[in-house]
C-alpha positions in Angstrom: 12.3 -81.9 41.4 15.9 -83.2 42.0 18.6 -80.5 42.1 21.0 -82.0 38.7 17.5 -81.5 36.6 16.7 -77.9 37.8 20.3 -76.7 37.1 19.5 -78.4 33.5 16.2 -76.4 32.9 17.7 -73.2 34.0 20.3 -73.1 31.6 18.5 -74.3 28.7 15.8 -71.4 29.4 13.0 -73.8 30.2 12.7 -72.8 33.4 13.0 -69.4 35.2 13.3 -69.4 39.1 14.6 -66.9 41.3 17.5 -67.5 43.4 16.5 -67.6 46.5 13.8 -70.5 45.6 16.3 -72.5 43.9 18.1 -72.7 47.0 15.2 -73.6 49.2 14.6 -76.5 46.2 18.2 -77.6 47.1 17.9 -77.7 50.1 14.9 -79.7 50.6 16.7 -81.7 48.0 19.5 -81.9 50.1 17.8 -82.7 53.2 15.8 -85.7 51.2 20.0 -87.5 50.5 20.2 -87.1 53.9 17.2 -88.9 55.3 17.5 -91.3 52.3 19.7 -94.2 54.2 17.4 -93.9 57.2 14.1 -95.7 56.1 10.8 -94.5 57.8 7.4 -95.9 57.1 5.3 -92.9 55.2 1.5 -92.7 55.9 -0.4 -94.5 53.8 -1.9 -92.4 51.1 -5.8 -94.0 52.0 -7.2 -95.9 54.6 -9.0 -98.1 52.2 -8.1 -98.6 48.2 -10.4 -100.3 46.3 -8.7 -101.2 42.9 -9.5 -102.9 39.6 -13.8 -103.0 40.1 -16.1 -101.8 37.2 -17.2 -98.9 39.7 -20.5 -98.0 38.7 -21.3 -94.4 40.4 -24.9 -94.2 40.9 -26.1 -91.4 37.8 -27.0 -93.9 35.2 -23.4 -93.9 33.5 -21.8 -96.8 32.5 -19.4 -98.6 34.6 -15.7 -97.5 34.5 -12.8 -99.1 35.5 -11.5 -96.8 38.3 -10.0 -97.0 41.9 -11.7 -95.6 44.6 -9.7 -94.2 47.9 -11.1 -93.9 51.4 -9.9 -91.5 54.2 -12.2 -91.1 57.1 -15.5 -91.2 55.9 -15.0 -89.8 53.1 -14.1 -90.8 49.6 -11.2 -88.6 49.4 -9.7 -89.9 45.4 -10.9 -92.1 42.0 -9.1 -92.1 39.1 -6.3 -94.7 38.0 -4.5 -94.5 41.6 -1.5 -96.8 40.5 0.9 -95.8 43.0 -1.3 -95.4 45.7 -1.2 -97.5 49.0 -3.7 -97.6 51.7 -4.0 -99.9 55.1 -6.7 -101.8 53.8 -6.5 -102.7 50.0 -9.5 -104.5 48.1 -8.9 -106.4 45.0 -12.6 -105.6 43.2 -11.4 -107.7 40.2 -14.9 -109.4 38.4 -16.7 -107.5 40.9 -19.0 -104.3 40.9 -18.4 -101.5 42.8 -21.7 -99.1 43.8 -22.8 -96.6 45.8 -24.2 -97.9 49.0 -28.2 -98.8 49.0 -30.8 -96.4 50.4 -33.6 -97.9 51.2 -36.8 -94.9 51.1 -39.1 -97.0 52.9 -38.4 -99.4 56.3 -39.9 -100.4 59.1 -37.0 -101.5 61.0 -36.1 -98.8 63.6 -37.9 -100.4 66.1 -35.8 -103.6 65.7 -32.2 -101.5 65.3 -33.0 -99.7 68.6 -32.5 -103.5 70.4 -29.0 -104.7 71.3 -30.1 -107.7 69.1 -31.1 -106.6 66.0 -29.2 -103.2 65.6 -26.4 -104.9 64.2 -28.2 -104.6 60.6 -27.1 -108.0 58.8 -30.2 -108.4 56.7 -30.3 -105.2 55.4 -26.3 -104.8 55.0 -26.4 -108.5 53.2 -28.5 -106.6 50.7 -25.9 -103.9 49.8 -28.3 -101.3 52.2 -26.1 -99.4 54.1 -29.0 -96.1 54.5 -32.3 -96.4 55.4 -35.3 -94.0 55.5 -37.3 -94.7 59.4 -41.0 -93.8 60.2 -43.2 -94.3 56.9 -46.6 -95.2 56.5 -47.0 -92.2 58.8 -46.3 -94.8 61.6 -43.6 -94.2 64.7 -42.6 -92.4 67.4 -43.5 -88.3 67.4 -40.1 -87.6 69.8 -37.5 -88.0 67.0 -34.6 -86.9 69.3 -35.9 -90.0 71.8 -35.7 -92.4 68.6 -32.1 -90.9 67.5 -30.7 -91.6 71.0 -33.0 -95.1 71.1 -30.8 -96.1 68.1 -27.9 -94.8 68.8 -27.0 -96.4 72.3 -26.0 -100.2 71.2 -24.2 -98.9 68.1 -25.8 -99.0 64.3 -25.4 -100.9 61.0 -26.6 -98.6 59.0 -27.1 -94.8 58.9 -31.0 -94.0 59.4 -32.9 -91.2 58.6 -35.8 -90.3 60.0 -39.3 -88.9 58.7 -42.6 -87.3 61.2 -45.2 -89.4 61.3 -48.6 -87.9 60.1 -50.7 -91.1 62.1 -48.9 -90.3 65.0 -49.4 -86.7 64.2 -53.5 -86.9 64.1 -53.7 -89.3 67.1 -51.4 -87.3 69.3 -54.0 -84.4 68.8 -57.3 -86.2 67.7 -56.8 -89.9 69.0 -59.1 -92.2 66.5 -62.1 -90.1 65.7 -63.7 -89.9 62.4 -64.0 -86.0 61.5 -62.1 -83.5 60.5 -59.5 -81.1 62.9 -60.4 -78.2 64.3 -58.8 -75.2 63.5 -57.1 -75.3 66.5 -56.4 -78.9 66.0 -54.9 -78.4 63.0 -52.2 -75.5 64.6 -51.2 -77.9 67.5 -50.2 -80.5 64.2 -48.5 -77.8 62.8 -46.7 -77.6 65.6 -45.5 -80.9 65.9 -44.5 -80.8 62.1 -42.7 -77.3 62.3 -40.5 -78.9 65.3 -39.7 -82.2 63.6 -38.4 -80.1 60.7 -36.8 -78.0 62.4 -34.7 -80.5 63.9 -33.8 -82.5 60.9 -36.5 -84.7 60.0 -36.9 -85.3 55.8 -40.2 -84.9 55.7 -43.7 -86.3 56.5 -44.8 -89.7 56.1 -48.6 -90.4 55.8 -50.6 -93.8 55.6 -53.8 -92.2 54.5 -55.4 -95.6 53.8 -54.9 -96.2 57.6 -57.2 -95.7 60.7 -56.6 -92.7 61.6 -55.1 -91.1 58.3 -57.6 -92.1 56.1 -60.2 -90.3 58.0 -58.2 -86.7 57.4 -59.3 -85.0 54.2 -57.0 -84.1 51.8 -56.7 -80.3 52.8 -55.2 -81.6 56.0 -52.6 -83.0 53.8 -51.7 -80.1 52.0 -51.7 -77.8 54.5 -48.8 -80.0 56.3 -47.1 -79.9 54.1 -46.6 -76.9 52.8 -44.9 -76.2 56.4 -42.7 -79.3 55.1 -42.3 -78.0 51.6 -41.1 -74.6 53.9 -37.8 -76.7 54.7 -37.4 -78.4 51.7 -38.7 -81.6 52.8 -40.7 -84.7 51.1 -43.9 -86.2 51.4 -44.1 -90.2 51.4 -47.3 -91.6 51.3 -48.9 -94.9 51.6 -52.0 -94.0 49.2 -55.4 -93.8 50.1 -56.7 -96.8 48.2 -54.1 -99.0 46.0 -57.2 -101.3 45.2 -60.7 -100.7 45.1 -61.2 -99.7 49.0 -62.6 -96.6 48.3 -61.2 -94.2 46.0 -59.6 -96.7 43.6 -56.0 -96.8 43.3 -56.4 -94.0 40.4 -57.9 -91.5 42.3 -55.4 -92.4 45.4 -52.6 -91.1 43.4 -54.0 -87.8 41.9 -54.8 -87.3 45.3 -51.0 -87.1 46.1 -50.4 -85.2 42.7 -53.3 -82.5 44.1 -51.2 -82.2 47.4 -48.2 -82.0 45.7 -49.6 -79.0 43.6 -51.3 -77.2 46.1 -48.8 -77.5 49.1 -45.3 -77.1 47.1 -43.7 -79.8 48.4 -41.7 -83.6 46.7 -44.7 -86.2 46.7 -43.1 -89.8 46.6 -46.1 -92.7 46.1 -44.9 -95.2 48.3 -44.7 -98.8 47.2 -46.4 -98.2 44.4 -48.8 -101.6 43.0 -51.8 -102.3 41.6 -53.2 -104.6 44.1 -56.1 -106.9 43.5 -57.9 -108.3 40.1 -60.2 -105.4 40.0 -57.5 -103.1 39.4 -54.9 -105.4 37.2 -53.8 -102.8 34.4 -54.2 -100.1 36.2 -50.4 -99.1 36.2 -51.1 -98.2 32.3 -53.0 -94.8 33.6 -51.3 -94.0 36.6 -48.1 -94.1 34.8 -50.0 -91.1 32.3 -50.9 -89.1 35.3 -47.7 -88.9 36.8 -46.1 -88.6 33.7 -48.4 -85.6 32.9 -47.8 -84.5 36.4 -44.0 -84.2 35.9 -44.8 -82.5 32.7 -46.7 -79.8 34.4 -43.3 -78.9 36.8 -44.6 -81.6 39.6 -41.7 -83.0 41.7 -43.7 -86.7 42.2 -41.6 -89.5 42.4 -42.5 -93.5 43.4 -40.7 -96.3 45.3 -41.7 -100.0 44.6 -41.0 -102.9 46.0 -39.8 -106.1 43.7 -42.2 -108.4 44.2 -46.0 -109.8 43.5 -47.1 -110.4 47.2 -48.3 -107.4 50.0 -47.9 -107.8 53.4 -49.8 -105.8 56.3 -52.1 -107.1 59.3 -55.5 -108.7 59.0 -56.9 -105.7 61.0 -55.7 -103.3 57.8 -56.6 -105.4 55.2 -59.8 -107.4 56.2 -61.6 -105.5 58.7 -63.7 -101.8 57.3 -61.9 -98.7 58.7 -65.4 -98.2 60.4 -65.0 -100.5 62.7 -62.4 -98.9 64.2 -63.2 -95.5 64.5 -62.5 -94.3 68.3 -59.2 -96.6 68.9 -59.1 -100.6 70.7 -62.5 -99.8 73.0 -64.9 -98.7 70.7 -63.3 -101.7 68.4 -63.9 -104.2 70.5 -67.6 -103.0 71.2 -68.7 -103.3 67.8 -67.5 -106.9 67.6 -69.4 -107.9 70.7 -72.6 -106.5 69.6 -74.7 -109.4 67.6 -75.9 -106.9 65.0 -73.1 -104.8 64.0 -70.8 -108.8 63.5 -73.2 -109.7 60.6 -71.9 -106.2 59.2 -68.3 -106.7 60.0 -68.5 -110.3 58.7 -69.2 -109.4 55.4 -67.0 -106.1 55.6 -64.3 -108.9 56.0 -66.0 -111.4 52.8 -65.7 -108.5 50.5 -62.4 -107.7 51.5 -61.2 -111.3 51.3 -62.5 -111.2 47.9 -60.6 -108.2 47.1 -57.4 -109.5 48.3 -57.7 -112.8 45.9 -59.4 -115.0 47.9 -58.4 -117.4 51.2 -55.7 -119.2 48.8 -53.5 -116.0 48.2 -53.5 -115.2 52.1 -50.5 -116.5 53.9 -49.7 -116.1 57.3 -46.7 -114.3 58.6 -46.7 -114.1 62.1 -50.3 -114.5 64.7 -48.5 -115.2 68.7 -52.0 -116.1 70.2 -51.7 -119.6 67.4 -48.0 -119.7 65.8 -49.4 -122.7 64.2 -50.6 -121.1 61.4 -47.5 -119.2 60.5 -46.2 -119.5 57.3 -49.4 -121.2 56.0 -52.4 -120.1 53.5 -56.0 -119.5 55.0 -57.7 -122.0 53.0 -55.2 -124.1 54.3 -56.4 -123.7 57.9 -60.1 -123.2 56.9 -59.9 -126.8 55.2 -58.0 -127.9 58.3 -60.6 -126.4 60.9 -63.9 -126.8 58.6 -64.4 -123.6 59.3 -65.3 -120.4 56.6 -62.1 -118.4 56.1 -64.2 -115.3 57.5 -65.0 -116.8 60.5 -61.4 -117.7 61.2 -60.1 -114.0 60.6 -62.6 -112.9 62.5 -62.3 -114.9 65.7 -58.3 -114.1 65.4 -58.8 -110.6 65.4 -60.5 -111.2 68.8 -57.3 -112.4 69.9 -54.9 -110.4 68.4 -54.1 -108.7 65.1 -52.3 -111.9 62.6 -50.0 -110.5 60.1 -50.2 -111.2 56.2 -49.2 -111.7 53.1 -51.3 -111.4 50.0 -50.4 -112.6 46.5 -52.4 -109.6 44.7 -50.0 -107.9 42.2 -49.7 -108.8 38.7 -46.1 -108.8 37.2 -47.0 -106.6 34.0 -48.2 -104.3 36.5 -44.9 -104.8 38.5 -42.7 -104.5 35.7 -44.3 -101.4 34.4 -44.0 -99.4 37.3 -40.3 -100.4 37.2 -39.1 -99.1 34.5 -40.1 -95.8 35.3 -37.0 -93.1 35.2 -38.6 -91.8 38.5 -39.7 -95.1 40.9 -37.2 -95.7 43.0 -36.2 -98.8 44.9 -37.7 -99.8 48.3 -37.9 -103.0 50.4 -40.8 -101.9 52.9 -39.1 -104.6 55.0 -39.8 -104.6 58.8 -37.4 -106.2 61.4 -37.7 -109.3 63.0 -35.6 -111.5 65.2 -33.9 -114.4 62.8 -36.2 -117.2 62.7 -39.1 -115.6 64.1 -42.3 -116.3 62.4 -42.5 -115.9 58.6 -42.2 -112.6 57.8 -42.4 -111.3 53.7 -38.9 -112.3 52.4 -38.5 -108.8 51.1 -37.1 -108.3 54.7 -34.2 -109.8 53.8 -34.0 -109.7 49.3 -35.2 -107.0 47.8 -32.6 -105.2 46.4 -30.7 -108.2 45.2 -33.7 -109.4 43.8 -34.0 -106.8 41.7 -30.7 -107.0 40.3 -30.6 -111.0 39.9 -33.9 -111.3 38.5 -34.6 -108.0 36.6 -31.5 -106.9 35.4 -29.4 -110.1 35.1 -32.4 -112.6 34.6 -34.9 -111.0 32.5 -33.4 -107.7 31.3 -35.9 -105.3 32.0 -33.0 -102.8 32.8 -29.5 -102.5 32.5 -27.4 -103.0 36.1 -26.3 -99.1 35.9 -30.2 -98.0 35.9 -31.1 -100.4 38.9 -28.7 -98.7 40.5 -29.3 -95.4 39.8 -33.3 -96.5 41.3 -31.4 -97.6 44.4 -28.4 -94.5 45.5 -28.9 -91.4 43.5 -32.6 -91.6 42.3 -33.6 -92.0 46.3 -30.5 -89.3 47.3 -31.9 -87.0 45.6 -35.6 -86.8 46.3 -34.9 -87.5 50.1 -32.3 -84.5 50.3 -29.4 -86.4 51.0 -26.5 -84.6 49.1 -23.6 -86.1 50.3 -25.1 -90.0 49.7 -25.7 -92.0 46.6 -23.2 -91.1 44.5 -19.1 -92.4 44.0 -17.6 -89.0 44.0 -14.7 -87.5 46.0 -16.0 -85.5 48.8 -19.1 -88.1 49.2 -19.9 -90.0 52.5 -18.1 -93.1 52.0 -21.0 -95.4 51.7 -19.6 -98.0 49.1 -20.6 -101.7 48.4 -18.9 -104.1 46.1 -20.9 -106.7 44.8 -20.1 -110.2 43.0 -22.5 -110.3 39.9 -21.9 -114.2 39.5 -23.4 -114.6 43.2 -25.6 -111.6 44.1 -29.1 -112.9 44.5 -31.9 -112.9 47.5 -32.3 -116.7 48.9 -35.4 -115.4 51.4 -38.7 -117.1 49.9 -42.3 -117.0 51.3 -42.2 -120.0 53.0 -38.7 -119.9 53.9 -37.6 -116.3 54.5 -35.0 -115.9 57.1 -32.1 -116.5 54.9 -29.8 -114.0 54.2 -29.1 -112.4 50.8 -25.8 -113.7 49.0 -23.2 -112.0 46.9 -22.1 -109.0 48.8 -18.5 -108.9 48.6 -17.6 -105.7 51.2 -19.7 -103.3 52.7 -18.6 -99.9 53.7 -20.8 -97.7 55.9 -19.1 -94.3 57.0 -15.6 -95.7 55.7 -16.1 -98.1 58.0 -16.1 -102.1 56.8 -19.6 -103.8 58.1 -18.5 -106.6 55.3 -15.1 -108.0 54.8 -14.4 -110.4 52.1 -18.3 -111.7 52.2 -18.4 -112.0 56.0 -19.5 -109.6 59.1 -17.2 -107.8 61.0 -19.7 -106.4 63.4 -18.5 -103.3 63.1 -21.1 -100.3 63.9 -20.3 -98.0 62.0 -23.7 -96.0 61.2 -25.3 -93.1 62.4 -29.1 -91.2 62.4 -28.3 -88.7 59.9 -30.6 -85.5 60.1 -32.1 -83.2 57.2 -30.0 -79.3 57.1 -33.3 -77.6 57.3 -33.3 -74.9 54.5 -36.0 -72.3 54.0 
């Protein structure tokens, strides 16, 4: 307060100060003239400002115009910060500024450990600037190993990591078809206990897998109670999303059962309906949970935004029978006459189940990279051969990758909707131009803003969000991510809604996702003004175990 002003106040009664601090106010007043004709450059008051965006902050609210300041990263200010200067200022004028993506489900920390890939551009090009490593109860058991495996060429993207219940089972049991032994089942309780304790988010399961699908569901629960222990979550890739076995119905109260009897946060991962048979299906399982949540059950979905699957010819064609006891025993059932006849039509059925040799395309098969990219009737016209005998000589060479066209969009869009499904890409990585991988590699989450919100209005842009930062914050445990608040990790995108959209199709997928304006991992900028800076600015973030 300048000097002339304080005298003012003082002698008008407005304002009482003792002596000796008035003349500590002058002379910080006085020392101010004297600096005055010797300009200096302050600090700026923000490393990055971003002014003038409709900031949407992840909850559900409606955008606001605010401005959101950076220091470190951290989001250190919003409000109307007028005055406010910063080293690196972003005009977010017409643009939409969001918490950065989290993506629940990937399969790409194989690919970020490589010097190649870890740079992240098809998932930052997406607005993804968090992913969540290991599902499908797939990956590596040493988690420490995979942090520093990711760590040494620098990251994109922050990762978190979950423990792998596949990986779990094998470790102890390899591939065999029974159930642990009690002493079995304390060695995997072992392995859990330790990837908790050193910051995992919780257990991932592909129970529809060889060997998950051969554990029994008190396996499941007593896991994860050691993971409910610490506060963790349970993402699993169900136990039948067709008609395999249980039925797709039954595959999700079996996650609801675990989730009652072991304490723990049950997510259903990529949630679907897939195959004819179970079209409609959505309808009840959207009851159950519902009823679930009703009864105090913490389950929660993720969903991918499109109509097609994709896995490996080995998961979705061939019977979990045949293989039971891991790549030997495998192999020895094919060669013996009688037990083909079996597997051939263990392979018709499934075919049938997946919709048939025109909704299989091929994504990637290196033994024949002619195929990739094209349907199996395609090659079965081609080769005048049955399209069971064509998957089953490839699995003799190798395992083909797939993708099936076996969801229905009612199906999809109900799911969606849902105040608790979050969104997921259950993208994988791949080296640009390699094979033809599922384009949700490189568009889901645009997608679902270009063609859900802005295309069809199925839900408003704030919601979307909401599915994609806080929703998925929130389950996984990740309290300082997913929301625009001061104090938050500053993970920030700001997106162009006259431009955001996926270009990646089916045939066509290794194209990068448009409309991305900046993206800010960690305070630092990974996107500048629509273009990479190659910065690495993420990090394997670990779970504060709490018990």
């Amino acid at each position: 307060m300048h000097i002339r002003l304080i005298h003012i106040l003082l002698c008008t009664g407005f304002l009482l100060m003792p002596h000796s601090l008035l003349n500590a106010v002058q002379s910080q007043s006085e020392q101010f003239e004297f600096h005055r004709g010797q300009p200096s450059s302050p600090p700026a008051d923000f490393d990055i400002l971003i002014r003038n965006g409709r900031v949407i902050d992840g909850t559900g609210n409606p955008w606001n115009y605010l401005d959101v300041g950076i220091t470190g990263n951290r989001i250190t200010a919003m409000g109307k910060l007028t005055d406010a200067t910063a080293n690196t200022v972003i005009d977010a004028d017409g643009h939409y500024v969001t918490p950065g993506f989290i993506d629940p489900h990937n399969h790409s920390a194989g690919g970020l450990a490589s010097p190649e890939l870890s740079h992240s551009y098809p998932l930052l090009a997406q607005g993804i600037t968090m992913i969540v490593a290991n599902p499908d109860g797939g990956g590596p058991l040493n988690l420490e190993e995979q942090r520093l495996d990711l760590l040494k060429d620098g990251l994109g993207v922050n990762v978190a990591q979950f423990i792998p219940h596949r990986s779990v089972r094998r470790s102890v049991m390899g591939a065999e078809n029974r159930h642990a032994t009690d002493a079995e089942m304390d060695k995997m309780k072992s392995l859990v206990r330790q990837a908790m304790e050193y910051g995992a988010f919780g257990l991932s399961t592909g129970i529809f897998y060889v060997p998950g699908n051969f554990a029994p569901t008190e396996e499941y629960i007593e896991l994860n109670r050691i993971v409910a222990e610490y506060g963790g979550v349970h993402q699993s890739h169900i136990r039948d999303e067709s008609d395999y076995s249980i039925g797709v119905v039954a595959a999700v109260d079996e996650i609801i059962e675990i989730t009652r009897q072991s304490g723990v946060t049950g997510i259903i991962t990529h949630i679907k309906a897939l195959g004819t048979s179970v079209w409609g299906a959505s309808d009840q399982i959207i009851r159950n949970i519902a009823q679930a949540r009703d009864d105090g059950l913490p389950i929660f979905t993720d969903q991918y935004p499109y109509s097609a699957s994709a896995t490996s010819v080995m998961s979705a064609m061939v019977p979990a029978w045949v293989r039971e006891g891991g790549t030997d025993a495998f192999h020895e059932r094919l060669s013996d006459e009688s037990q083909r006849e079996k597997i051939l039509a263990g392979i018709t059925e499934n075919l049938e189940r997946r919709g048939g040799p025109d909704r299989v395309q091929y994504r990637r098969f290196l033994p024949d990279p002619s195929v990739e990219g094209r349907l199996l009737s395609e090659i079965a016209a081609e080769r005048e051969m049955s399209p069971e005998l064509i998957l089953m000589s490839q699995i003799e060479q190798g395992n083909p990758g797939l993708v099936s066209f076996n969801m229905h969009e009612d199906d999809i869009r109900a799911f969606m909707v849902q105040p608790w499904n979050m969104t997921s890409s259950d993208g994988g990585y791949v080296t640009f131009g390699t094979g033809v991988p599922h384009p949700r590699n490189y568009g889901s989450f645009p997608r679902k803003i270009r063609k859900y919100v802005f295309g069809e209005g199925l839900l408003s842009l704030e919601d979307a969000v909401r599915s994609m930062t806080s929703l998925t914050a929130g389950v996984s445990g990740l309290h300082d991510r997913g929301i625009l608040r001061p104090g938050m990790a500053a993970d920030v995108v700001v997106f162009d809604p006259e431009r955001i959209t996926d270009r990646a199709t089916y045939r066509d997928p290794h194209q990068y996702s448009e409309g991305m304006v900046w993206v800010i991992v960690n305070g630092g900028i990974a996107i500048a003004d629509g273009e990479f800076t190659d910065g690495m600015f993420g990090d394997v973030i670990r779970r504060v175990p709490h018990r």
